[in-house]
C-alpha positions as CSV (number, residue, x, y, z in Angstrom):
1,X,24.7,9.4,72.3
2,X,28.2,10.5,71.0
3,X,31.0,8.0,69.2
4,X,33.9,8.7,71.1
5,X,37.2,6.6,71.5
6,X,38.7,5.1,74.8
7,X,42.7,5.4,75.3
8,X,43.0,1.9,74.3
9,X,41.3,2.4,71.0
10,X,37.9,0.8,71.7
11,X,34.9,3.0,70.6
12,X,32.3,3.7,72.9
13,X,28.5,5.5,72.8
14,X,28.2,8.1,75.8
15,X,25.2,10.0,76.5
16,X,25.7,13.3,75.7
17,X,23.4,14.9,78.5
18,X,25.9,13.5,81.1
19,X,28.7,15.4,80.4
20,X,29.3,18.2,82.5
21,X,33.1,19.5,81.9
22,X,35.1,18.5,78.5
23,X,39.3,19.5,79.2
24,X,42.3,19.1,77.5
25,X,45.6,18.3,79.6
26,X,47.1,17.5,77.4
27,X,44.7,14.3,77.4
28,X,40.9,15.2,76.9
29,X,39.1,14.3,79.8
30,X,35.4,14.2,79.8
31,X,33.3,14.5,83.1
32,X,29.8,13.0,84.0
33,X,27.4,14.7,86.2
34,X,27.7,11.1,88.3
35,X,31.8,12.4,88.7
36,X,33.1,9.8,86.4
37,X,35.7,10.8,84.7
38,X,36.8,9.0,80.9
39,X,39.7,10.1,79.0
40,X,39.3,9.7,75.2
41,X,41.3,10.0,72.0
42,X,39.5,12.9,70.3
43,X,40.9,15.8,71.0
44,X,38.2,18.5,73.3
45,X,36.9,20.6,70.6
46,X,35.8,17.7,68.9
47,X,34.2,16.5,71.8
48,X,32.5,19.8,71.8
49,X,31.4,19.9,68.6
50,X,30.0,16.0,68.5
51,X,27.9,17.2,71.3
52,X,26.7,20.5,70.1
53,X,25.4,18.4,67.3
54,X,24.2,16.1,69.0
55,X,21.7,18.8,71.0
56,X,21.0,20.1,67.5
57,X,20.0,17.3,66.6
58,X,17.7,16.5,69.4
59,X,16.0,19.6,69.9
60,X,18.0,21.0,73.1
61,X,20.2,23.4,71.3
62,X,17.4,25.4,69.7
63,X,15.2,25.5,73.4
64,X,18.1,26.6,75.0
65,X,18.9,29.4,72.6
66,X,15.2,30.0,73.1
67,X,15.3,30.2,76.7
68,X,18.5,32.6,77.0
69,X,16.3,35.0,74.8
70,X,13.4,35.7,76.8
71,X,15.5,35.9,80.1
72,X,17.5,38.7,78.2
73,X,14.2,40.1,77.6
74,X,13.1,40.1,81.3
């Protein structure tokens, strides 16, 4: 789960493996695989970068590196 911030200021937790599309216009919009679509405070790159960490920090980041490689390989 990511901290992010709703428009009205209230935090929230959101699972990270949900999102599918982060954009900025000039609000950041974040969009769940279920088509939900939240606009929060933080700006996209930080969205980005809470949930890069996040998949570090679970494991994902390094299996999908991983995987990448050996279809490069193929």
């Amino acid at each position: 789960m990511i901290p992010l911030t709703r428009l009205n200021g209230s935090p929230m937790w959101l699972n990270a493996l949900l999102i599918e599309t982060v954009e900025e216009t000039p609000d950041t919009y974040v969009t769940l695989v279920t088509g939900k679509r939240l606009i929060v405070l933080e700006k996209a790159a930080d969205v980005v970068s809470l949930i890069k960490d996040y998949s570090r920090e679970i494991g994902i980041h390094a299996a999908t590196i991983k995987v990448q490689q050996m279809e490069e390989d193929e």
